[in-house]
C-alpha positions as CSV (number, residue, x, y, z in Angstrom):
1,X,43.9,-4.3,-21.3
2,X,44.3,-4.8,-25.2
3,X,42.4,-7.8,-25.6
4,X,45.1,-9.6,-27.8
5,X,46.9,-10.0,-24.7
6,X,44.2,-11.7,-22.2
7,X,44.3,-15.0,-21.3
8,X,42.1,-16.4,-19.0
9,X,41.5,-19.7,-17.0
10,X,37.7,-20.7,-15.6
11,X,34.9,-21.2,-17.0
12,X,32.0,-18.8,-18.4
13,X,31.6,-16.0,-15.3
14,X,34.4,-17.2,-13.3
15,X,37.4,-16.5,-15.6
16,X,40.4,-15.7,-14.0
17,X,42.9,-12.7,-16.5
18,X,46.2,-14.9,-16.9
19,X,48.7,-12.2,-15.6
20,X,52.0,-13.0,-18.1
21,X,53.2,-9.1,-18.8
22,X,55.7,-8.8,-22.0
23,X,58.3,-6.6,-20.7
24,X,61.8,-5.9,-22.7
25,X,65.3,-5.0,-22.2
26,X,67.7,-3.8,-24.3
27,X,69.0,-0.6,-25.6
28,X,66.0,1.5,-25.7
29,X,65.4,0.2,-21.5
30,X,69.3,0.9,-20.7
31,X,69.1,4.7,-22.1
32,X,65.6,5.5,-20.4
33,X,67.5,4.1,-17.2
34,X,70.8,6.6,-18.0
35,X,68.3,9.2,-18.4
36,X,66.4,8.4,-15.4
37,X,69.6,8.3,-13.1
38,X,70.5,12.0,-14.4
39,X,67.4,13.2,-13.4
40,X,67.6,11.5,-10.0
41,X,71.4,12.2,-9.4
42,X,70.8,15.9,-10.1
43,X,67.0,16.3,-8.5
44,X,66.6,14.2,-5.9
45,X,68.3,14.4,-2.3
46,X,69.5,11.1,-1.6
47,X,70.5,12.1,2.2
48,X,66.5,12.1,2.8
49,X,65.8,9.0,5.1
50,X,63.8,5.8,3.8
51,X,62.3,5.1,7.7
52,X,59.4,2.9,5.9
53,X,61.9,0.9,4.7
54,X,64.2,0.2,8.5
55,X,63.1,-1.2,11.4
56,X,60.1,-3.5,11.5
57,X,58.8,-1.6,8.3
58,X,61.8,-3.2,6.8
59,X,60.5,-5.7,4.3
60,X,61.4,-9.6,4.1
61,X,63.0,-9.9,0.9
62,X,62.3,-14.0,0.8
63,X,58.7,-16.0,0.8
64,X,58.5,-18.8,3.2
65,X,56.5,-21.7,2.4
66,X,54.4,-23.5,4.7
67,X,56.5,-23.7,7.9
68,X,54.3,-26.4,10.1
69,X,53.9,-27.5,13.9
70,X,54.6,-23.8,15.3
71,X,54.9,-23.2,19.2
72,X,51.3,-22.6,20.6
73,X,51.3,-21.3,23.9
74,X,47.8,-21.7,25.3
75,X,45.4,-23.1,22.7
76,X,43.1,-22.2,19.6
77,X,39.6,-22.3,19.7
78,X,38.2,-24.5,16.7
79,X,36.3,-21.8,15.4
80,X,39.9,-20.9,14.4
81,X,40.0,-23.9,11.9
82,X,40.8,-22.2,8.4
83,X,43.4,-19.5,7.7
84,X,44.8,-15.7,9.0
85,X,45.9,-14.0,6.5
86,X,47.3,-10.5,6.6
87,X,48.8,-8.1,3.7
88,X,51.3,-5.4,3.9
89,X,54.0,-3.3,1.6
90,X,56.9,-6.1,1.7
91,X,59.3,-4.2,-1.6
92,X,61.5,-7.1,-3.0
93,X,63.6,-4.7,-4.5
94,X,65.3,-1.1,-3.6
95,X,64.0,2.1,-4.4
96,X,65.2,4.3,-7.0
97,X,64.4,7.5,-5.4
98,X,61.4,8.4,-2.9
99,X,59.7,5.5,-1.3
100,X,56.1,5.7,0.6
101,X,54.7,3.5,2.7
102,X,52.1,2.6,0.3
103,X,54.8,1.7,-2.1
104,X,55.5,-1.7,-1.3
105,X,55.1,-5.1,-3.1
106,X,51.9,-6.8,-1.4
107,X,53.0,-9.8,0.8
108,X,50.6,-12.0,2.9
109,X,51.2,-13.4,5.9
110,X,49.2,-16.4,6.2
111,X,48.7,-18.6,9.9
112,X,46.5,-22.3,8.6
113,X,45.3,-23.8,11.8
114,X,43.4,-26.7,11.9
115,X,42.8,-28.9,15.1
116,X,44.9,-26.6,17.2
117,X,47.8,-26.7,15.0
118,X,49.8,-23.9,13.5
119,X,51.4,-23.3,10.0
120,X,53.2,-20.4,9.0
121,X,53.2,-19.1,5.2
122,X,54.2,-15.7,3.1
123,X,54.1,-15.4,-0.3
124,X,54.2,-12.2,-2.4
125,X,51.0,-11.2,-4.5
126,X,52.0,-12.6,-8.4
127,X,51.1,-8.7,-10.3
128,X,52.5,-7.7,-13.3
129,X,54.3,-5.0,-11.5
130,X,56.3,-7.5,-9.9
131,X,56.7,-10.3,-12.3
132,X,58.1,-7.3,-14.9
133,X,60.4,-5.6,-11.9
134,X,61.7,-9.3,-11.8
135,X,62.6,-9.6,-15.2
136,X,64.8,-6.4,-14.9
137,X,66.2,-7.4,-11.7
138,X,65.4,-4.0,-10.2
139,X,62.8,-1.5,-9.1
140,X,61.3,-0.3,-12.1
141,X,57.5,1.4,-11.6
142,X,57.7,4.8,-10.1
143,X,56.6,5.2,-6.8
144,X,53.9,7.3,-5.1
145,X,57.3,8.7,-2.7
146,X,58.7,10.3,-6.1
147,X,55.3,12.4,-6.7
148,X,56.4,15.5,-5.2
149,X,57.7,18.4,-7.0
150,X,59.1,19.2,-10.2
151,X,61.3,15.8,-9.8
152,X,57.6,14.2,-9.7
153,X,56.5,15.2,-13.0
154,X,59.6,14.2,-14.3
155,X,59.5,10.8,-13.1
156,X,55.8,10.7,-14.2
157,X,57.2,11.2,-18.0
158,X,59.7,8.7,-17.4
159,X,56.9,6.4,-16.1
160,X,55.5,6.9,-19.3
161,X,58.2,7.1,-21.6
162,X,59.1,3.9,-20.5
163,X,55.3,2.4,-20.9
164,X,55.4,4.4,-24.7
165,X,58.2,2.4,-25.7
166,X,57.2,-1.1,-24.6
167,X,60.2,-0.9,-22.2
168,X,57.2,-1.9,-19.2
169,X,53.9,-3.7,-20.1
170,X,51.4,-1.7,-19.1
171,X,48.7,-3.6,-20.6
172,X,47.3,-5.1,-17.2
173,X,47.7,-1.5,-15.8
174,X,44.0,-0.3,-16.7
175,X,43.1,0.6,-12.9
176,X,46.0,-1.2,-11.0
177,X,47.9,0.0,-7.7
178,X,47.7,0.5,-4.2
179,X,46.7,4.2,-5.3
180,X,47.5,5.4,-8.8
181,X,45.9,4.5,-11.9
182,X,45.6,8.4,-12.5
183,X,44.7,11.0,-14.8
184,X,47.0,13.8,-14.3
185,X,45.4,17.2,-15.2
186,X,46.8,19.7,-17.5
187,X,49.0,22.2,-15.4
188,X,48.9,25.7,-16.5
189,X,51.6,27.7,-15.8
190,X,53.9,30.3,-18.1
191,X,57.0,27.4,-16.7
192,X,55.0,24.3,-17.0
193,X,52.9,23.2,-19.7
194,X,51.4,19.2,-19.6
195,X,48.9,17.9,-21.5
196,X,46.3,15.7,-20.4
197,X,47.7,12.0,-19.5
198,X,46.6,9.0,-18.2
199,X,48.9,6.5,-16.5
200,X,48.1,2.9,-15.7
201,X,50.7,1.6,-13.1
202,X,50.8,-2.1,-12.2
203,X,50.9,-1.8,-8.5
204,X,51.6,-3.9,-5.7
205,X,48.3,-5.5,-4.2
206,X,49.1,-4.4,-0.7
207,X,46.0,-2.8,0.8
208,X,42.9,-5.7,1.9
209,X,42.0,-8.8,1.6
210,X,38.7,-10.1,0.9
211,X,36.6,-13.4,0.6
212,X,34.2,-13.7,-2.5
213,X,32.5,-16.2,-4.6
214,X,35.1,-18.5,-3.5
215,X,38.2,-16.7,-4.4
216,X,40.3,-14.9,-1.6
217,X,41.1,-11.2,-3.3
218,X,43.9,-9.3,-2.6
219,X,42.9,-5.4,-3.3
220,X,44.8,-2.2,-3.6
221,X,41.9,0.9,-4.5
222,X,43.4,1.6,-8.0
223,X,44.0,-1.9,-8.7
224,X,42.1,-4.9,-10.3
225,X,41.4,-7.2,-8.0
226,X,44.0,-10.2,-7.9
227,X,42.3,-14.0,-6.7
228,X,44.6,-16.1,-4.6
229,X,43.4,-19.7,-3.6
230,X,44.5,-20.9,-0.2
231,X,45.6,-24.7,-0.4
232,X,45.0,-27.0,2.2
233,X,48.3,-26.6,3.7
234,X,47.7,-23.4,4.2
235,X,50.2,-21.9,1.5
236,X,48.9,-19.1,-1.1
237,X,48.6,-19.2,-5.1
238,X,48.0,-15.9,-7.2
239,X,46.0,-17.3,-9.7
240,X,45.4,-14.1,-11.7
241,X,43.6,-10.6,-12.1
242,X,40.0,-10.2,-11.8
243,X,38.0,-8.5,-14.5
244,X,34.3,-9.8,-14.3
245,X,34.6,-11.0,-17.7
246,X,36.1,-7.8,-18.9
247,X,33.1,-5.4,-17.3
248,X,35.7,-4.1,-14.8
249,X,37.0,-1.2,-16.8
250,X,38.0,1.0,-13.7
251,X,39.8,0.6,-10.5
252,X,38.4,-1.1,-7.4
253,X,38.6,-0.3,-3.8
254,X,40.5,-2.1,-1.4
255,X,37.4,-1.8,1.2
256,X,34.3,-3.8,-0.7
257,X,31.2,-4.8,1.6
258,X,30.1,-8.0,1.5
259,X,26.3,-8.7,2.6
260,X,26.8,-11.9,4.7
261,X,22.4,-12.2,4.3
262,X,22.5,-12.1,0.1
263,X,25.7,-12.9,-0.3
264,X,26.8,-9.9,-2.9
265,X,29.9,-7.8,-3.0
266,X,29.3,-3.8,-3.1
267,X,32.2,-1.9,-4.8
268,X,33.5,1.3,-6.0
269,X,36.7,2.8,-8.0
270,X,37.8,6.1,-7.6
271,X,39.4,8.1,-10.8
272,X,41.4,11.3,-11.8
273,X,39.5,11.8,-14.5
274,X,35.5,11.9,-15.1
275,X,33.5,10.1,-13.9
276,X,35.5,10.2,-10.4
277,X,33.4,8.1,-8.4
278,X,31.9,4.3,-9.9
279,X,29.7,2.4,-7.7
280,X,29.4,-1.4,-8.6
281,X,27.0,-4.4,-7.4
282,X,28.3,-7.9,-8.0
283,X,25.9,-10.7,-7.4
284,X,26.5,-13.7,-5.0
285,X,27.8,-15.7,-8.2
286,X,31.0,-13.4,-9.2
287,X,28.4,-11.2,-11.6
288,X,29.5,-7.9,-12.0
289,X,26.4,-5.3,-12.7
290,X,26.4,-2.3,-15.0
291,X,28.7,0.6,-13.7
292,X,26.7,3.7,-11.6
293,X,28.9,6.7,-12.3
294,X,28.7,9.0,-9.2
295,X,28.7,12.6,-9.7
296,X,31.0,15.3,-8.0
297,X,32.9,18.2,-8.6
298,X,36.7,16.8,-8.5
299,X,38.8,14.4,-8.2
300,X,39.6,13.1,-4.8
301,X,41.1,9.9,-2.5
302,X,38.0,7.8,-1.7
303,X,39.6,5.4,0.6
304,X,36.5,3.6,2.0
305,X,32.6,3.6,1.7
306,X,29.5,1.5,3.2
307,X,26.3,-0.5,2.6
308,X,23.5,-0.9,5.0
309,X,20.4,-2.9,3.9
310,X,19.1,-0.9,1.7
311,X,21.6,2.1,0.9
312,X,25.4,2.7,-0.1
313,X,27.4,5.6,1.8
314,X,29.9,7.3,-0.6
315,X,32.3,10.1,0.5
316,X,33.3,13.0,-1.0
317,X,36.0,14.3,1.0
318,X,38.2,17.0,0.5
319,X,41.9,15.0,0.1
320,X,41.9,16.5,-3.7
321,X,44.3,14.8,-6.6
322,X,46.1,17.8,-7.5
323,X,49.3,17.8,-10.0
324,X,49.5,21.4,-10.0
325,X,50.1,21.6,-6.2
326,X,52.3,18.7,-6.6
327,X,55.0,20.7,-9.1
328,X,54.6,24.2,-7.8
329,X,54.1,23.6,-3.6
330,X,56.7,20.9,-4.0
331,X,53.8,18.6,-1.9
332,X,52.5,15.0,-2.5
333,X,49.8,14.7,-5.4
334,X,47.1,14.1,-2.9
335,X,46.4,17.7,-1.0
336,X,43.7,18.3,2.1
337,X,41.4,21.5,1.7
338,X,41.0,22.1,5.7
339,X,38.2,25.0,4.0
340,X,36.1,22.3,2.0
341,X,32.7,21.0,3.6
342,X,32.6,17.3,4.1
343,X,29.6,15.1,1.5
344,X,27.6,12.1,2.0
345,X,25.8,10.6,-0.7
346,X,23.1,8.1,0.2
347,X,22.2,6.3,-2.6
348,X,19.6,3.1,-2.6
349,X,22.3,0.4,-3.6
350,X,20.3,-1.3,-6.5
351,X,20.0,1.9,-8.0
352,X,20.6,2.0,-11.8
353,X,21.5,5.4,-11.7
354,X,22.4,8.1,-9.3
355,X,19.7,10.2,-9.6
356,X,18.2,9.4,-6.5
357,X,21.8,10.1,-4.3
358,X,20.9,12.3,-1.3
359,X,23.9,14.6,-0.3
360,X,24.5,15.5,3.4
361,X,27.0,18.0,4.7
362,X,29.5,18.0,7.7
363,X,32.3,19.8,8.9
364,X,35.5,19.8,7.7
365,X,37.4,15.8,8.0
366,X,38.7,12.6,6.0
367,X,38.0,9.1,6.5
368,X,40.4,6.8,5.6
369,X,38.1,3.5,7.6
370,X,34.5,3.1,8.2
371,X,33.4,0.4,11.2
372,X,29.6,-0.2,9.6
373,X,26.0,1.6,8.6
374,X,22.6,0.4,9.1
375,X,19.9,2.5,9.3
376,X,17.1,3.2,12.1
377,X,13.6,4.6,11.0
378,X,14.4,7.7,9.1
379,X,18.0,7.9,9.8
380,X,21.4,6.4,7.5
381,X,24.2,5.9,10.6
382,X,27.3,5.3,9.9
383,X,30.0,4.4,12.3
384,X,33.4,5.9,11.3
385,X,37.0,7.2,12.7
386,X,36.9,10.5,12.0
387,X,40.4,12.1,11.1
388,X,41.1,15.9,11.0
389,X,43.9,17.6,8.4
390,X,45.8,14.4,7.1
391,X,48.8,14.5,5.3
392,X,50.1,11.4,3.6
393,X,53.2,12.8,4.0
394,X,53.3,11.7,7.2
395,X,53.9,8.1,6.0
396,X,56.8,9.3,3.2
397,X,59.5,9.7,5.3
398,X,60.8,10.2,8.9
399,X,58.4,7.8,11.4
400,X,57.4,9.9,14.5
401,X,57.1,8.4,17.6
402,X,54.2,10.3,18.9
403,X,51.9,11.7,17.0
404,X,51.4,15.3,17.2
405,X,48.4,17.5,15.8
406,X,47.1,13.9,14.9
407,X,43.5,13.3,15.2
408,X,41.6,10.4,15.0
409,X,38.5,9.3,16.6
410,X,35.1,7.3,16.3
411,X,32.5,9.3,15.8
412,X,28.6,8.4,14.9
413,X,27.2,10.4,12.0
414,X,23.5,10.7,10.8
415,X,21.9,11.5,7.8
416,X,18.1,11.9,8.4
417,X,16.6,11.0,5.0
418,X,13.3,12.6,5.6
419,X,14.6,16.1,6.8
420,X,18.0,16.0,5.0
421,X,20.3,17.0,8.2
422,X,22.7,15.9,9.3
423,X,25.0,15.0,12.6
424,X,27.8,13.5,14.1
425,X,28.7,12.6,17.3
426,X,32.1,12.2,18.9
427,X,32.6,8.5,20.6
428,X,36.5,8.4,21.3
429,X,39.2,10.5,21.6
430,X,42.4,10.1,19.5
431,X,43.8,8.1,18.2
432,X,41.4,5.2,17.3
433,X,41.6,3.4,13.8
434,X,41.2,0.0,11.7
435,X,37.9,-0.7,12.9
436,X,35.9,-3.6,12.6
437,X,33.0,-5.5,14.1
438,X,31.6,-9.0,13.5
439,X,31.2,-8.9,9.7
440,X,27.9,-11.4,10.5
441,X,26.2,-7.7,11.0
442,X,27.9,-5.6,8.2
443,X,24.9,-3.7,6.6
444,X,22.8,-4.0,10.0
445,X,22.6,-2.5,13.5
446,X,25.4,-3.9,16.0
447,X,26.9,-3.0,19.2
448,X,30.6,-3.4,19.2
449,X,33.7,-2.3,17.9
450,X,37.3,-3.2,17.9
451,X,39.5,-0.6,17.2
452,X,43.6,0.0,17.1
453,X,44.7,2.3,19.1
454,X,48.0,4.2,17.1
455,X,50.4,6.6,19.0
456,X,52.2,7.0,15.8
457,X,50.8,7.1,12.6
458,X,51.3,3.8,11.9
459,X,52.4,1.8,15.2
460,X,49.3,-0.2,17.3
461,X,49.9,0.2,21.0
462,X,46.9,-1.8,21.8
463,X,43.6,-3.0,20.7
464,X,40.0,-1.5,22.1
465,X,36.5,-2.3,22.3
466,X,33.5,-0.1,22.2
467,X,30.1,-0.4,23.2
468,X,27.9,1.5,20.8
469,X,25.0,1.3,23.5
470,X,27.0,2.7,26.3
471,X,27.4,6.6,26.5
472,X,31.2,8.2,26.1
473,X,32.8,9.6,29.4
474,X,33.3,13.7,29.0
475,X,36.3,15.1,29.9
476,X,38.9,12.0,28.9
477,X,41.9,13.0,27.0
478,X,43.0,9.6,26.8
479,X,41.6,6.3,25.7
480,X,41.1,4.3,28.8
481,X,38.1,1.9,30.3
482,X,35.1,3.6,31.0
483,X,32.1,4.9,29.6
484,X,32.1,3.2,26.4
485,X,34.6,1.7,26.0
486,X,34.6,-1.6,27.3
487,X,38.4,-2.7,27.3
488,X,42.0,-2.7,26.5
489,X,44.3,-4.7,25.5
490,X,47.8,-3.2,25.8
491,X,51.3,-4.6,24.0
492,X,53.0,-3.2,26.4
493,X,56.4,-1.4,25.9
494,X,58.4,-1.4,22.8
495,X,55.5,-4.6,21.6
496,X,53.2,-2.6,18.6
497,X,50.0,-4.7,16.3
498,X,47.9,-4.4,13.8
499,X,44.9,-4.8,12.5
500,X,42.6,-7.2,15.0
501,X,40.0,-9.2,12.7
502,X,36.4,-10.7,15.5
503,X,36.0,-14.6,14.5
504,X,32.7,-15.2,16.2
505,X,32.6,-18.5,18.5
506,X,29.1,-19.4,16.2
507,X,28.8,-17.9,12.4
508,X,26.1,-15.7,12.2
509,X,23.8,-13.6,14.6
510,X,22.1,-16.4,16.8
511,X,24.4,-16.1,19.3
512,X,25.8,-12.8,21.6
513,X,27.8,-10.8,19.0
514,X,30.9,-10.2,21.2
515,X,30.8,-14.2,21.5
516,X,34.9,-15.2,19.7
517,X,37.8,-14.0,19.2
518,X,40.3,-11.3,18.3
519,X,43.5,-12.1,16.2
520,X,46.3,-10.1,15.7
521,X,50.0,-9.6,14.7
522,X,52.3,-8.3,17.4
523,X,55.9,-7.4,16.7
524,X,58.2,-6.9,19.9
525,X,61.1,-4.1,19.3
526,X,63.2,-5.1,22.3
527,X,63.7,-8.9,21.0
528,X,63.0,-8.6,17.3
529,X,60.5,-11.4,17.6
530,X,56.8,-11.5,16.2
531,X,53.8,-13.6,17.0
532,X,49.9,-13.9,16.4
533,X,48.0,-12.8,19.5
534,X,44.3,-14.7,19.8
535,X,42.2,-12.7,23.0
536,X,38.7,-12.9,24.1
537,X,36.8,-10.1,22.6
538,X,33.9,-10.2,25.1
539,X,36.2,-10.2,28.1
540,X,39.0,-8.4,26.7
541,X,41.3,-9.9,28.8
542,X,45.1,-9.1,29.3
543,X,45.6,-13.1,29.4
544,X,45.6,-14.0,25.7
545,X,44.1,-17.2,24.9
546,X,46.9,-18.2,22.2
547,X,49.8,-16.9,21.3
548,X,51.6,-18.2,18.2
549,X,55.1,-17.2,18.4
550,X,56.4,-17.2,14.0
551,X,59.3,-18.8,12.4
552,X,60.8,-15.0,12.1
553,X,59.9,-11.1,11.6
554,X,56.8,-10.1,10.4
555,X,56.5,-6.4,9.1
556,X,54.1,-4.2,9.8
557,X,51.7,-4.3,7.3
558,X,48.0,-2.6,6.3
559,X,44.7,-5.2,6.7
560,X,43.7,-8.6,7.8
561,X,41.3,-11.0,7.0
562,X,40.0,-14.4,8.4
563,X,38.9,-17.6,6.0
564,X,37.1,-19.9,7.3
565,X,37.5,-23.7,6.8
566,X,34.3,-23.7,5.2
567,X,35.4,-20.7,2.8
568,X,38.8,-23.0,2.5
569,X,36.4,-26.0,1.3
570,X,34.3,-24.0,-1.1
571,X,37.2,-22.7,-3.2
572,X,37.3,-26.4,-5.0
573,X,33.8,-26.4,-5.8
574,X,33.6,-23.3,-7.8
């Protein structure tokens, strides 16, 4: 970000990047938009189908502010006292060509509760992406759904004719977006000649959620981070971007670890040019530490990674960023090698360097979500949904109702850091994904897991739970009690989730770890309505201990997170 341009509130190591982009109109923005129609008009098939954009993928054009005194049916536990808060692609304005699901505007969903009472909130993420689309009225960022094809590389040089001649503000673009911030690689070809290029696209903010150094952070993996404060009425403020105090020069996940024993935040961005991979400690007090570049052969989609006490798991994973493919295959910029190894690097997480990363070898998958790592004597584990040949495709146009050569399952994998092997371990069969545990034993050894269980690539059926201790049943070719897998809580017909997020009963690990609460969204198809779902996640029953019914639709959306009241109380003392 030039540095005339940054303005910051906070003090010394908590300064927040003042988001106010300097977009302009006129002629010069009114004749890249002619040109930009042409190509569009001429290239892209507007018959094709914009399914992430109908239905309950359909996004809620207007914010609601705090909507109070909701219908409770049942009751919430006051362990529940503070704020749900989920994010999602919510666009606030219409395509101009391809649309992914990805694509969206970030929009939060938040549910205060305090002493059993319910208040509903949404409020968009404040980027520059849409303060500036704003301005113009219109969508004006290209989308990840245009990347395909020769009409791809087009709008990528519209993208940047447009940044070239101040028509957008890019300038708070350095590593922003749900997933481009990307260096597209010279294509050679006797047709198509492009130089080296970097764009920086403000994206949407849509991916995560995370609580740190009292700030909530909503994250997108080739984003900045952007810090939102919750107010006590449970309603949401963007305050700004994050930069560390201008040490964040690369993108950052949307999956950090955060150690609930010291308190820091673990970190990664992922690039299209060198160095690919950039592994990132920030202390307890919002200090960011010098950058670890991570070394590996290309550029690839590093969706997720994971800490255990002592280590951090990267993964190098053949989903390769190729533009080449993109313009010649007619395919999205992101392309699976179903012939590549997959890679492992262990690395001790205070490391300075990465000359001690230990690289381990499996078959052939991606990973898109890890549950947790800790290690035992010798051995790295990580706990993981395994998926086999994905194609982000399948989330760019037509939604399937069943998913078909779609696998997805939990698997164990080991890395023995005395021998060097490796091993996995199948615990599920498909589909299984969004996993999480009781963050009060992320980095450490734990013994459940609650998973989503998808019949379409992006529709929750039900939520599971697993018992790491307990063997899997051979032989299933369904997900179903037994073995170990400990329950399931099914929607039901035509009723699909998300993303459950365990609120222990008692912060940290004094008491049994299955000992709270799951809490979910659940959208039902045959009335139209949502609510929030709150179950027991030791018993797992089908009786759910609240349900919230909201004010109206909720879209399906991407992660969740829960902040406490304590978290709540802490945000005015920093």
């Amino acid at each position: 970000m030039a540095e005339e341009k940054q303005s910051y509130i906070g003090g010394a190591g908590k300064k927040i990047v003042q988001v106010n982009p300097k977009p302009n109109k006129g002629l010069t923005s009114k004749v890249v938009d002619f040109v930009e129609n042409l190509i569009v008009k001429f290239m892209y098939d507007s018959s094709l189908p914009h399914h992430y954009l109908s239905g309950n993928f359909a996004p809620v054009r207007e914010e609601t502010p705090p909507i109070t005194d909701l219908l409770v049916k049942g009751h919430l536990p006051d362990c529940l006292n503070g704020e749900f808060v989920r994010v999602g692609p919510n666009p606030k304005f219409s395509p101009v060509a391809g649309y992914h699901w990805f694509d969206g505007d970030g929009m939060i969903h938040g549910l205060r509760i305090k002493d059993g009472n319910a208040t509903y909130v949404s409020r968009y993420v404040r980027t520059s992406r849409i303060k500036q689309e704003e301005f113009f009225g219109g969508a004006k960022f290209m989308k990840i759904g245009d990347l395909k094809g020769l009409f791809g590389l087009l709008m990528v040089n519209m993208q940047m004719l447009r940044g070239k001649l101040k028509v957008l503000d890019v300038s708070y673009g350095t590593g922003t977006g749900t997933s481009l911030c990307m260096g597209l690689l010279p294509i050679k070809s006797p047709h198509i000649r492009m130089q080296a290029l970097t764009i920086c696209l403000p994206y949407p903010a849509n991916t995560a959620l995370v609580y740190h150094h009292g700030k909530l952070l909503a994250l997108s993996e080739a984003d900045k981070p952007y810090a939102l404060k919750v107010l006590e009425d449970g309603d949401l403020q963007t305050l700004g971007m994050l930069d560390y105090d201008n040490r964040l020069a690369h993108s950052f996940t949307a999956h950090p670890k955060v150690d609930p024993f010291t308190g820091e935040m673990f970190t990664f961005g992922y690039s299209h040019t060198p160095p690919y991979i950039t592994y990132r400690v920030i202390s307890k007090d919002g200090v960011m530490h010098d950058p670890v570049p991570i070394t590996i052969s290309d550029p690839i989609m590093m969706h997720d990674f994971a800490i255990t006490e002592n280590y951090a798991i990267f993964m190098d994973l053949p989903l390769y960023f190729r533009p080449k493919e993109m313009v010649k295959e007619n395919k999205l910029i992101f392309t699976f090698d179903a012939t590549k190894k997959s890679r492992f690097g262990v690395l001790p997480r205070y490391a300075k360097n990465e000359l001690q990363i230990r690289w381990f070898e499996l078959p052939n998958c991606f990973i898109f979500h890890n549950a947790n790592a800790w290690e035992e004597e010798d051995e790295v584990v990580l706990i993981t949904c395994r998926l086999e040949n994905p194609d982000l495709d399948m989330v760019n146009g037509l939604v399937k109702e069943k998913l078909e050569n779609f696998s997805n399952e939990l698997y164990e994998m080991r890395f023995n850091m005395k021998t060097g092997l490796a091993s996995q371990k199948k615990l599920s069969v498909s589909a299984v994904d969004f996993p999480r545990v009781n963050e009060s034993y992320t980095g450490r050894r734990q013994r459940y897991v609650y998973g989503t269980i998808l019949d379409s690539i992006a529709k929750v059926t039900g939520i599971i739970k697993f018992d790491l201790h307990a063997e899997p049943e051979t032989g299933k070719t369904k997900l179903e009690v037994g073995g170990n897998v400990l329950g399931i809580y099914d929607l039901g017909p035509g009723r699909f989730g998300s993303e459950a997020v365990f609120v222990p009963r008692v912060p940290g690990i004094t008491s049994e770890e299955d000992d709270g609460y799951l809490i979910f969204f659940v959208h039902d198809e045959n009335t139209g309505k949502s609510a929030i779902n709150v179950i027991d996640a030791k018993t797992m029953s089908a009786d759910p201990v609240a349900v919230v019914e909201m004010p109206h639709r909720v879209p399906y959306g991407f992660h969740a997170f829960f902040v406490t009241e304590e978290q709540l109380q802490e945000q005015g003392k920093l």
